[in-house]
C-alpha positions as CSV (number, residue, x, y, z in Angstrom):
1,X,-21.3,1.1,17.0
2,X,-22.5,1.1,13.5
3,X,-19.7,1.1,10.8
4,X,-19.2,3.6,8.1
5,X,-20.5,0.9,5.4
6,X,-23.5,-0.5,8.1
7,X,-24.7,3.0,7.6
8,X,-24.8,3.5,4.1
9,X,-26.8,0.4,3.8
10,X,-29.1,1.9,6.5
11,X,-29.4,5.0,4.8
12,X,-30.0,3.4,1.3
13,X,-32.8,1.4,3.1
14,X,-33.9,4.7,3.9
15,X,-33.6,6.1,0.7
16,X,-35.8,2.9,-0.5
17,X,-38.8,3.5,2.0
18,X,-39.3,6.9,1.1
19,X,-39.4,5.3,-2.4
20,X,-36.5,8.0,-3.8
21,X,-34.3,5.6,-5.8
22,X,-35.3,1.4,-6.3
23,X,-33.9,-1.3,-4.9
24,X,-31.7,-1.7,-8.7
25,X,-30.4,1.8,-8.6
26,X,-29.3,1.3,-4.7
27,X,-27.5,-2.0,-5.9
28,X,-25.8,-0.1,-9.0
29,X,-24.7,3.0,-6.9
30,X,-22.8,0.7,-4.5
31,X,-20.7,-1.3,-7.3
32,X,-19.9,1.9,-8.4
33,X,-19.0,3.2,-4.9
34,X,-17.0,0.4,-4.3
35,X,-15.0,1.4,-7.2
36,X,-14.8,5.3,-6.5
37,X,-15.3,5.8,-3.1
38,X,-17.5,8.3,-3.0
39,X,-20.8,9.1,-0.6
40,X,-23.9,7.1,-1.6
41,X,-25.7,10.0,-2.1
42,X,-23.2,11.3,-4.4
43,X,-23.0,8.6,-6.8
44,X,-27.1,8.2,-6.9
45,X,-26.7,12.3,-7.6
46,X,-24.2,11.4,-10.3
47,X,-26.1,8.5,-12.0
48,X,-29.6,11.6,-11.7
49,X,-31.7,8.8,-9.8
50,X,-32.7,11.2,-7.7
51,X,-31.3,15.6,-6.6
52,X,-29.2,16.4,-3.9
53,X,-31.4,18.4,-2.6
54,X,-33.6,15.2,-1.6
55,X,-30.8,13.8,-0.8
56,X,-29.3,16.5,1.8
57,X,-33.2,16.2,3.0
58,X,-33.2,12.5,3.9
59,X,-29.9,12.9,5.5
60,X,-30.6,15.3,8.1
61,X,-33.4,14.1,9.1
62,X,-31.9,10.6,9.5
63,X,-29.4,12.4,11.3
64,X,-30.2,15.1,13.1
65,X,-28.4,17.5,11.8
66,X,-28.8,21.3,10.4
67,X,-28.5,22.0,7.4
68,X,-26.8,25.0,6.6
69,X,-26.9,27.4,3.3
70,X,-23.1,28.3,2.4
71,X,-24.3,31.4,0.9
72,X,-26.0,33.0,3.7
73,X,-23.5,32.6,6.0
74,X,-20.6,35.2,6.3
75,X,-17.9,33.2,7.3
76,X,-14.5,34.7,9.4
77,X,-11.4,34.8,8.0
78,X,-9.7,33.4,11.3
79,X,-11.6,30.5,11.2
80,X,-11.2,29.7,7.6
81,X,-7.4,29.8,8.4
82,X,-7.7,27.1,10.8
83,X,-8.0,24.5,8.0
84,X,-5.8,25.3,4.8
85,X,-7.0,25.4,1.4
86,X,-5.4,21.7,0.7
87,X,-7.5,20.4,3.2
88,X,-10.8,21.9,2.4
89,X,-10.3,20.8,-1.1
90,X,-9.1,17.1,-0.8
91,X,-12.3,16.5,1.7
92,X,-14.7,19.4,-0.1
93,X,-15.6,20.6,3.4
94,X,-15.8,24.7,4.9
95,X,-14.8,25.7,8.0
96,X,-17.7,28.4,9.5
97,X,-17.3,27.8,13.4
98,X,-14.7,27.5,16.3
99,X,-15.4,27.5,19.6
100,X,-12.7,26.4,22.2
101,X,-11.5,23.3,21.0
102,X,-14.1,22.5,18.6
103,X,-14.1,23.6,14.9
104,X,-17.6,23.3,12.8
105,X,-17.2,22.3,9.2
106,X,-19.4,21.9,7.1
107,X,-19.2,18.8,5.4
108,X,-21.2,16.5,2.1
109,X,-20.9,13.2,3.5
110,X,-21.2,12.9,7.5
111,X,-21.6,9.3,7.2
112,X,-17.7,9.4,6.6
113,X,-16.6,8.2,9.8
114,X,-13.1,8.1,8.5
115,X,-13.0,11.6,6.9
116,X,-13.7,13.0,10.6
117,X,-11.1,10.7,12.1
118,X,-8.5,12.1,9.5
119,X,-9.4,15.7,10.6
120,X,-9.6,15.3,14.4
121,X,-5.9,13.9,13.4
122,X,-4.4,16.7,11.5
123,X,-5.9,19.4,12.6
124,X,-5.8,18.5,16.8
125,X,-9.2,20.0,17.0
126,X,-13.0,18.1,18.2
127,X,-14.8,18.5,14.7
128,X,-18.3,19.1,14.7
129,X,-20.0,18.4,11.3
130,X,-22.9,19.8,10.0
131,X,-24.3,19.4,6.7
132,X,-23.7,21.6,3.4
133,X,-25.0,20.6,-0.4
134,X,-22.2,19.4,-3.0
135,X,-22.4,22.6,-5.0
136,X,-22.7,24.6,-1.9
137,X,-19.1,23.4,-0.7
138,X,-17.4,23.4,-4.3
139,X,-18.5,27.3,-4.7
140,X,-17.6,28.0,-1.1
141,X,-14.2,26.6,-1.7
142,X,-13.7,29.1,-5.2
143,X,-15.0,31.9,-3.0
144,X,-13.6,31.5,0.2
145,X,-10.0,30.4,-1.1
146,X,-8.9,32.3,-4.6
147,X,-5.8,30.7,-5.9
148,X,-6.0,27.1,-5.7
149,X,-2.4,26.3,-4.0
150,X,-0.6,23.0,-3.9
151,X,-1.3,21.3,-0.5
152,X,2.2,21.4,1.0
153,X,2.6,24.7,-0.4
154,X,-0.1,26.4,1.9
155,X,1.2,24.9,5.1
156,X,4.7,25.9,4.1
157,X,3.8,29.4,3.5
158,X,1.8,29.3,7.4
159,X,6.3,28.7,8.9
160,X,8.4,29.8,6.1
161,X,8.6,33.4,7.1
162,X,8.9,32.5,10.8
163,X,11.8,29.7,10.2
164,X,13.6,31.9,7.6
165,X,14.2,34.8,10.1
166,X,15.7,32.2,12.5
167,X,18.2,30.3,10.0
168,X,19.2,33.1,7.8
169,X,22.3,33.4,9.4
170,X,22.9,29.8,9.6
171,X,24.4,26.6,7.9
172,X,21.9,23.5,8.1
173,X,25.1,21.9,9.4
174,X,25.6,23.8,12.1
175,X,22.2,24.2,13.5
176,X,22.2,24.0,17.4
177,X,20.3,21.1,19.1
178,X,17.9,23.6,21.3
179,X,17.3,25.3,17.7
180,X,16.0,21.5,16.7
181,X,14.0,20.4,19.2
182,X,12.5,23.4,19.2
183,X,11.5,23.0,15.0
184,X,10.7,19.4,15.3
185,X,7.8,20.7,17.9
186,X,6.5,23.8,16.1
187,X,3.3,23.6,14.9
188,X,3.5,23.7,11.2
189,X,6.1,21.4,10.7
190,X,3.8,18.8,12.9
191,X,0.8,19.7,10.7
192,X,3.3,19.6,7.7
193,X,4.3,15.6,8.6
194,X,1.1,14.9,9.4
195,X,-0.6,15.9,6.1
196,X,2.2,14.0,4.6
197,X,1.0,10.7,6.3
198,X,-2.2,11.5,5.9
199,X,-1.9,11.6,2.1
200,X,0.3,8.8,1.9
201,X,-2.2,6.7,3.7
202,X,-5.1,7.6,1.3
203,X,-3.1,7.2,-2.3
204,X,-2.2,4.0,-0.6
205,X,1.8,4.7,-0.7
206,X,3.9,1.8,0.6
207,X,7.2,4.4,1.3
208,X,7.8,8.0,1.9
209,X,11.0,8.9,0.9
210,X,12.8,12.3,2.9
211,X,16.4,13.0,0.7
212,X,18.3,15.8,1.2
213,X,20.4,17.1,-1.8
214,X,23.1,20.5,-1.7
215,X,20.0,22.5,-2.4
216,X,17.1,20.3,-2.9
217,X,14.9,18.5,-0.2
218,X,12.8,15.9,-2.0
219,X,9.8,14.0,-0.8
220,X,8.3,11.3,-3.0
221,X,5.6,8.9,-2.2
222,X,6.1,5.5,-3.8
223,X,2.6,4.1,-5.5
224,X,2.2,0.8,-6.8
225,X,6.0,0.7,-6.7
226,X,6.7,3.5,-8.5
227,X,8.4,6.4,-6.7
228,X,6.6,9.8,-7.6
229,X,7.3,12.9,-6.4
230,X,4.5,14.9,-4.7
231,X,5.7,17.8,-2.2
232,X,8.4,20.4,-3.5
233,X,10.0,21.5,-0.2
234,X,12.5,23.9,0.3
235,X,15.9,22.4,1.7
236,X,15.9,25.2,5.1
237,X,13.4,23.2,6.2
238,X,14.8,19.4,6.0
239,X,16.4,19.5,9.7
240,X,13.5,20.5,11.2
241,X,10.8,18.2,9.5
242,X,13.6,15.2,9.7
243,X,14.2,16.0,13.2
244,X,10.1,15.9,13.7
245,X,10.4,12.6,12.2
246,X,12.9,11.1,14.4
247,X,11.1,12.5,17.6
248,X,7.7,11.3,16.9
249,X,9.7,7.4,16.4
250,X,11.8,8.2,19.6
251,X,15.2,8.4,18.1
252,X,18.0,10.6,18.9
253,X,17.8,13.6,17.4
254,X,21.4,14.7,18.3
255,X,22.9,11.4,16.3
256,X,23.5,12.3,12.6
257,X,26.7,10.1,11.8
258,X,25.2,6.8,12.6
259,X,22.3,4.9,10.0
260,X,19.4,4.7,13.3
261,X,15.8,2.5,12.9
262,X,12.6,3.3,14.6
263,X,9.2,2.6,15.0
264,X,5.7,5.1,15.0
265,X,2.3,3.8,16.1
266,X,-0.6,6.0,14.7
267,X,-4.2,5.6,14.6
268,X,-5.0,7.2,11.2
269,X,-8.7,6.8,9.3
270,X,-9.9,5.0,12.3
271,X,-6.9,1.9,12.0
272,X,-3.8,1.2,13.5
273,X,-0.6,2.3,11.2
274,X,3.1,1.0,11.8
275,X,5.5,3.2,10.1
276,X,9.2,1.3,10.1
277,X,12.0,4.4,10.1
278,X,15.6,4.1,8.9
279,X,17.6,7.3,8.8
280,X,21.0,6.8,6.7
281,X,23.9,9.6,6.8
282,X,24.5,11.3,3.2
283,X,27.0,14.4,2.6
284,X,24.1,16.6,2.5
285,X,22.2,15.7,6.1
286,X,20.1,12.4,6.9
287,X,18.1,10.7,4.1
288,X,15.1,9.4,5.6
289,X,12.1,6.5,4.4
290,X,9.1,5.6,6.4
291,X,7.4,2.5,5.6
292,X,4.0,2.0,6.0
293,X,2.8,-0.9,7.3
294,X,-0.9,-0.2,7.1
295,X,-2.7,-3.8,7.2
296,X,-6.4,-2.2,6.4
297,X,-4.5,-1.3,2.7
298,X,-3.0,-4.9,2.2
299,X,-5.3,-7.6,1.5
300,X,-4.8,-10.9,3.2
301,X,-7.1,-12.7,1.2
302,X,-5.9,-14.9,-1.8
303,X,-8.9,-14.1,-3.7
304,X,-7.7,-10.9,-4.3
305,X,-4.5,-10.7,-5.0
306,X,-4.9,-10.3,-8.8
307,X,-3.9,-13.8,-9.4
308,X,-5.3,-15.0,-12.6
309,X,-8.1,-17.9,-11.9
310,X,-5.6,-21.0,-13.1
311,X,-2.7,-19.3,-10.5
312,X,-5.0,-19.1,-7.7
313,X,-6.1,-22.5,-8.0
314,X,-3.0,-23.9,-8.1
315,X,-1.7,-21.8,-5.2
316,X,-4.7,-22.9,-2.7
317,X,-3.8,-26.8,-3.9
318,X,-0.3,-26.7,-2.8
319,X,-1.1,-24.8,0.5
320,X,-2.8,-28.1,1.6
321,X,0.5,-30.3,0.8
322,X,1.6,-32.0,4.4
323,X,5.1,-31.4,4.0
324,X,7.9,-30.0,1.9
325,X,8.7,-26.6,1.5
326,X,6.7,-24.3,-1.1
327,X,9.5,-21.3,-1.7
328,X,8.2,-17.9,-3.2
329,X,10.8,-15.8,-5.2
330,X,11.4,-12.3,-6.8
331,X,12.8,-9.4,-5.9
332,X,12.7,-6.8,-3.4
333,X,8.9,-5.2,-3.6
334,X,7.5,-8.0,-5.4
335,X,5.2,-9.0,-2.7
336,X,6.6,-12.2,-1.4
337,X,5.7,-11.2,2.1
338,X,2.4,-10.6,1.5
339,X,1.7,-13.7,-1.0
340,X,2.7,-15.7,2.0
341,X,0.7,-13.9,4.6
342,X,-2.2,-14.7,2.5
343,X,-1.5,-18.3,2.0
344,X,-1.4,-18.3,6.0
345,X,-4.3,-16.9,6.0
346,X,-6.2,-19.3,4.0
347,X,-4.8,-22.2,6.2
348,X,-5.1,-20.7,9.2
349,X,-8.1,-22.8,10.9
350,X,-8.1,-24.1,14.8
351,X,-6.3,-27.4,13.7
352,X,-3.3,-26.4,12.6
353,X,-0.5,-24.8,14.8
354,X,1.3,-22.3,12.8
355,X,4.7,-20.6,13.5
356,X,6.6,-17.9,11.6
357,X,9.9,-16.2,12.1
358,X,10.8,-12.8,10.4
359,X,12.5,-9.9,10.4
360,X,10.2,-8.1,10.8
361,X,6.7,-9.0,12.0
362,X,4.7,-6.8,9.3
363,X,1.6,-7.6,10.2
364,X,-0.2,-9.6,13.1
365,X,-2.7,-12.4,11.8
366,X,-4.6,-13.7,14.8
367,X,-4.5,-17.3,16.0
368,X,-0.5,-17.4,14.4
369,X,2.4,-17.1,16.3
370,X,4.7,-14.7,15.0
371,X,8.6,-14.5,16.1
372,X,10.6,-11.6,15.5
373,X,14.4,-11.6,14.9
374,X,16.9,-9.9,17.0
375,X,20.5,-11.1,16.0
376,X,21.5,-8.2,19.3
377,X,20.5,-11.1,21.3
378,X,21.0,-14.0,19.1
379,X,17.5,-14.5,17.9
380,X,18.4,-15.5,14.9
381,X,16.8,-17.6,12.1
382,X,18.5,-20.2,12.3
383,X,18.2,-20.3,16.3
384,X,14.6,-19.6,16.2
385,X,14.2,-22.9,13.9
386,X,15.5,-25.0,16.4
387,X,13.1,-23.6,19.0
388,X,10.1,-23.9,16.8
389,X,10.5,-27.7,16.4
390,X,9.7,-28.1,19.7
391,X,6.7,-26.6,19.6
392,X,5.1,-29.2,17.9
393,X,4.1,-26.8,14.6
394,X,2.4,-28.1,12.1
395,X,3.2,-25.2,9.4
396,X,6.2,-23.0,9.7
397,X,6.7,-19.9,7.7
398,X,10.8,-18.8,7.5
399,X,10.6,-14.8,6.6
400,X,13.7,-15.4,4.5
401,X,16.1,-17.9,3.9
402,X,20.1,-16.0,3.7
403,X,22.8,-19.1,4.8
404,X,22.8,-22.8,4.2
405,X,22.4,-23.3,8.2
406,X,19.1,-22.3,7.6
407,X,18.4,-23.8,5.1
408,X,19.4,-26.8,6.0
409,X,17.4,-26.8,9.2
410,X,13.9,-25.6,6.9
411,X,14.7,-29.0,5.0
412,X,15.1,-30.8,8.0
413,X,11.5,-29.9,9.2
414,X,10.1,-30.2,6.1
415,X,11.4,-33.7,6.1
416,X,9.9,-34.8,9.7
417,X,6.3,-33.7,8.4
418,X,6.2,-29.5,8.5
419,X,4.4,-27.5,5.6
420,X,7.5,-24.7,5.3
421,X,7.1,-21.5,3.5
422,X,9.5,-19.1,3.0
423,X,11.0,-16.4,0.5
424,X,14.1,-16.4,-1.4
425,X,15.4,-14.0,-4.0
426,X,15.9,-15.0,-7.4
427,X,15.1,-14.0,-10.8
428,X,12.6,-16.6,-11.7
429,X,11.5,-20.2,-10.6
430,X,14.0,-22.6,-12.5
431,X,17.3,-20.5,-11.4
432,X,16.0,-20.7,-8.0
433,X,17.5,-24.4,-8.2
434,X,20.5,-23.2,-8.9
435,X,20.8,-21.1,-6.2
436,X,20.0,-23.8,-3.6
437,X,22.9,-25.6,-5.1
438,X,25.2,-22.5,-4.8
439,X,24.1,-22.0,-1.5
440,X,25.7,-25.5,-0.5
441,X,22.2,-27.5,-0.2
442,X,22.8,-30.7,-2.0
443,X,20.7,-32.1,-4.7
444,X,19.2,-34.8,-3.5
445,X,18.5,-32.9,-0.7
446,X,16.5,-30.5,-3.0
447,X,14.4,-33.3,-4.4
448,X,13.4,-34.8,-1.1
449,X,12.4,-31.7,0.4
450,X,11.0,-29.3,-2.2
451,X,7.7,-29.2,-3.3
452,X,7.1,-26.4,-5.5
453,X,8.8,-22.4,-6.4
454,X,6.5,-19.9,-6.9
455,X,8.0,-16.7,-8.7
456,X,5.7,-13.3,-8.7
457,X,6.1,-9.9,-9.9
458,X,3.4,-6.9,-9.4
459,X,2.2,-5.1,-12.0
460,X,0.1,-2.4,-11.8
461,X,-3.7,-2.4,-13.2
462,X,-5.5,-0.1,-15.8
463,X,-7.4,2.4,-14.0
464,X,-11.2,1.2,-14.7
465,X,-12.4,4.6,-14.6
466,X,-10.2,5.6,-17.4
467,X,-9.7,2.3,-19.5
468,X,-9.8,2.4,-23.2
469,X,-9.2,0.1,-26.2
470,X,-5.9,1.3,-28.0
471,X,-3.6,0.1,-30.7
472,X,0.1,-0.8,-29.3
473,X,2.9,0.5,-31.0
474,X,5.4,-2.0,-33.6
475,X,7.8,-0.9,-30.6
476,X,6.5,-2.9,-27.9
477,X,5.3,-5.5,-29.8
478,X,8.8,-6.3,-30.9
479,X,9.7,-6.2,-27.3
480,X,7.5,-8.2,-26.1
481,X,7.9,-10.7,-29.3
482,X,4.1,-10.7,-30.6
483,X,4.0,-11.6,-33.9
484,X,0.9,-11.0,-36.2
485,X,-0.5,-14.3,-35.6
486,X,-0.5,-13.5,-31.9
487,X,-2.1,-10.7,-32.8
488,X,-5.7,-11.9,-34.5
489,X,-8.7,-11.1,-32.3
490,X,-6.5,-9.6,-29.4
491,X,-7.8,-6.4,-27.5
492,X,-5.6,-4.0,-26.2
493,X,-6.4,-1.7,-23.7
494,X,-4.8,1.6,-21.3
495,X,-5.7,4.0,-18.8
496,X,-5.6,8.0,-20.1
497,X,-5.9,9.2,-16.8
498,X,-7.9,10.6,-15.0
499,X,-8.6,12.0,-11.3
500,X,-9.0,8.2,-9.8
501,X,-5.8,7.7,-10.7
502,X,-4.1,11.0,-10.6
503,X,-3.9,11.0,-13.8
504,X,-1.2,7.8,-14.2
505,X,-3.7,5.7,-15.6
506,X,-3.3,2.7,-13.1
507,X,-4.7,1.7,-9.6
508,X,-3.3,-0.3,-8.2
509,X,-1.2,-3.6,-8.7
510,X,-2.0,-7.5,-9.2
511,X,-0.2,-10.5,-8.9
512,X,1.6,-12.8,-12.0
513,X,2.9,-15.7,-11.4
514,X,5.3,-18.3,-12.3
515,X,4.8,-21.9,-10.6
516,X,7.1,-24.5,-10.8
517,X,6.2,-27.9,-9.3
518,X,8.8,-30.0,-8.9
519,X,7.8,-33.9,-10.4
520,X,10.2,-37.0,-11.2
521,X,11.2,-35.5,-14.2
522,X,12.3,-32.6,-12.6
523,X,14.0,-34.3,-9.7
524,X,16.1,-36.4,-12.4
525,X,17.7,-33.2,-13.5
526,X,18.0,-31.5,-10.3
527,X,20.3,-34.8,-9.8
528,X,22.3,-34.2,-12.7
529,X,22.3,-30.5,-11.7
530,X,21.1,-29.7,-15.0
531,X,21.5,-25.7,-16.6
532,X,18.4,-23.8,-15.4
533,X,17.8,-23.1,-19.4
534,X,17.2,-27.2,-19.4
535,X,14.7,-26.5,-16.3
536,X,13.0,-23.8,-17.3
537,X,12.2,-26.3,-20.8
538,X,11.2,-29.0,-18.7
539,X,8.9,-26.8,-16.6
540,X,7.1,-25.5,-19.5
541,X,6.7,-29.0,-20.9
542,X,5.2,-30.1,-18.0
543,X,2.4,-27.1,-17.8
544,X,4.4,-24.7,-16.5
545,X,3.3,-21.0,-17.2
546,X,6.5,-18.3,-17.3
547,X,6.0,-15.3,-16.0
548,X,5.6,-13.2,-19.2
549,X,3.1,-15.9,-20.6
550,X,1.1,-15.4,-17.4
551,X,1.9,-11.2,-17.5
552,X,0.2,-11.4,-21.3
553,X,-2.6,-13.4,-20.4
554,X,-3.6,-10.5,-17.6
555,X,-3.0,-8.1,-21.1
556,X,-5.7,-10.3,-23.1
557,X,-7.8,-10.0,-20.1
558,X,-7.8,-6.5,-20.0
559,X,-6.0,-6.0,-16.3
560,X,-2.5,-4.4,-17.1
561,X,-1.0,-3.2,-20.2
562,X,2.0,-4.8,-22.4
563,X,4.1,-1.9,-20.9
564,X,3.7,-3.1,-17.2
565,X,4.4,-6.9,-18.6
566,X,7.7,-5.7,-20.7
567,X,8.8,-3.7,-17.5
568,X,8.2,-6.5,-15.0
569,X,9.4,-9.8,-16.6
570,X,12.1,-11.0,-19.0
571,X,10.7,-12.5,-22.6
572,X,11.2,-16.4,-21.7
């Protein structure tokens, strides 16, 4: 079956024998698709290489499908409220069928595999698609749906009156558990989680985030690491949309003492999505966050990570090292994890034999085999090491290092001829020697075995749709400790926001780095258990780049702003 991207090529092959657009406009109108998504068509529309109306032309007959005129067809109110306003809007379709099982919408982009998938998901219906103009849909939208509402707010209003009559006359805390079940399976509160997924899948959130106040239920999103608060809901409703939750991950719904973990397995936008739960007790009901493992978002390849050219060079050489252990540090959300995954993916070729064991597995990379940790039955870290030198690895990735027997044991293989990676959290690369020590690892110890630290941070990008030169304030500057000097043929640049980036004006998040190879001179002091201050000189001396040096030279290349850098990273 023909992907959603073999397609557009096919149909801008199309576009090129009927001699519509050249072969340098098809070429510009997919770097600039790349960037905003949308249809081929659209962005050839938007760049006026050629109408829509040619365009809606070409389409159906490369597809077979009818074309239909918005405006001379009188649509029915019943079937309109089968998709709600959100929807229509955030994928510019109409509904103007049902039959059965099967709603028609009228859609601008049927080569949107994905869009189709994300409807058949949320709505539970077969969607037949038939094809519409751009302007058609927009002023079908206005017309057909006066008002504009927030998303959340229109599916809210389809159970509020419903679930108000029922819990009037009761506390949340004494809800019965029949009364539950029966919530967490009503319709709108599935539609309600499921557009909530759904949306955190597309603006790429890494957490969802359910917290239940006295008389506030909050859901935030967390983007680029930043929680961000998108759905006002009201707090009647938190049982029954928490208790939806824990069904769909097969958790006890009657259990609201204890902290509980689960798992949900969803095919959403054509891919498989793992979404960890952990519920946690609060005085005002069950706090819940859903991570979301969704591997298509994450990029596994070094090459694009952010990592500035000199970084990335660096990182592929010491991937290649036979032995030692290659430690990356930083704190919770800095991607670690997915650094290393990445560095296992560049190595990863037939020759080698590659282990990891981690708590948890995020994500499966084929040809690697991948342990998970289950102290309930003493699968441990330190266990699992033992096991893993007898399997004859040749690289062995430790998901995190947390006692000295493990430690020790990582040290040990690295010292019989294993490549080890693993994660570690400390502040920056020189005071991450000082924590081996305080762990109880001797020095020499250190020396023999360690090969290189590699601290990161994430910061998050200018939006390139909205970037702009700008003059920073005498506020940061100070902060950040740029002097006039520093400043002579600097440019500066922000995002002001626009729809790309809903309005923050970032997308998304790169890498800086801090490397720290560890040399004689380095050893020497390790030995003396020099201050990490007398590291941390020593590194620099010897090339090494701190992470603020390394978050400013992403600012003179135009990727993040002195903001992000000042946010991110202390002023070494």
């Amino acid at each position: 079956m023909a992907t959603k991207e073999d397609k557009r090529k096919l149909f801008g092959q199309i576009l090129l024998e009927k001699k519509l657009v050249t072969e340098d406009q098809i070429k510009e109108a997919l770097e600039i698709q790349e960037i905003n998504g949308k249809a081929l068509g659209d962005v050839l529309v938007d760049l006026e290489y050629t109408t829509s109306n040619r365009i809606i032309e070409v389409l159906s007959d490369y597809l077979g499908m009818e074309v239909i005129d918005l405006e001379n067809v009188d649509l029915n109110q019943d079937v309109l409220d089968k998709i709600p306003h959100s929807v229509a809007q955030l994928y510019r379709i109409i509904p103007i069928a049902f039959e059965e099982s099967t709603i028609t919408v009228a859609q601008q982009d049927p080569l949107d595999i994905q869009q189709m998938d994300d409807l058949r998901f949320l709505l539970k219906y077969d969607v037949k698609p038939v094809l519409v103009e751009r302007e058609n849909v927009a002023n079908a939208i206005d017309k057909y749906y006066p008002g504009g509402h927030e998303s959340v707010d229109e599916i809210l209003d389809k159970f509020q009156h419903d679930l108000s009559a029922t819990n009037d006359s009761m506390s949340r805390e004494i809800i019965e558990m029949e009364h539950l079940k029966e919530m967490s399976n009503d319709t709108p509160i599935k539609s309600f989680v499921n557009l909530i997924l759904l949306q955190a899948i597309i603006v790429k959130a890494s957490d969802i985030h359910f917290e239940v106040f006295e008389n506030e239920f909050r859901v935030r999103y967390r983007i680029d690491g930043v929680l961000r608060e998108k759905v006002p809901v009201p707090v009647l409703f938190a049982n029954g949309i928490i208790s939806r939750i824990k069904v769909m991950a097969n958790m006890d719904i009657a259990e609201r003492r204890l902290p509980q973990d689960g798992r949900i397995f969803l095919t959403i936008r054509g891919h498989s999505v793992d979404v960890r739960i952990s519920t946690l007790p609060t005085n005002h009901g069950e706090s819940v966050v859903m991570r979301i493992l969704d591997k298509s978002s994450v990029s596994l390849d070094l090459t694009r990570l952010g990592m500035m050219p000199d970084n990335l060079r660096t990182v592929k050489q010491l991937m290649h090292k036979p032995n030692g252990i290659i430690l990356v540090t930083g704190p919770t959300g800095s991607g670690k994890t997915t650094t290393l995954y990445a560095c296992l993916n560049h190595i990863n070729v037939t020759g080698l034999k590659i282990i990891t064991t981690e708590d948890p597995v995020e994500y499966d990379i084929d040809g690697i085999m991948q342990i998970q940790i289950n102290p309930e039955i003493d699968v441990t870290f330190s266990n699992c090491l033992r096991s893993i030198l007898r399997q004859d690895p040749d690289i062995i990735l430790i998901g995190e290092i947390r006692d000295l027997e493990t430690l020790e044991i990582a040290v040990q293989a690295s010292l019989t001829g294993h490549l080890v990676l693993s994660t570690l959290h400390t502040n920056d690369a020189p005071s991450t020697i000082t924590r081996l020590i305080n762990m109880g690892l001797k020095p020499y110890l250190i020396t023999a075995a360690l090969v290189a630290i590699i601290s990161q941070r994430l910061v998050k990008k200018i939006c390139p749709d909205c970037k702009e030169e700008y003059t920073p304030g005498d506020d940061i500057l100070h902060e950040i400790g740029l002097l006039d000097h520093d400043l002579q043929d600097r440019h500066f640049y922000t995002g002001k926001g626009c729809s790309s980036c809903n309005r923050t004006g970032y997308n998304g998040r790169m890498s800086i780095l801090e490397i720290m190879s560890v040399n004689e001179e380095i050893c020497s002091h390790i030995i003396k258990q020099s201050s990490t201050e007398t590291l941390r000189e020593i590194a620099r001396n010897n090339g090494m780049q701190t992470l603020s040096e390394s978050g400013l030279n992403a600012v003179y290349n135009g990727l993040t702003t002195l903001e992000e850098v000042a946010r991110e990273t202390s002023i070494n």
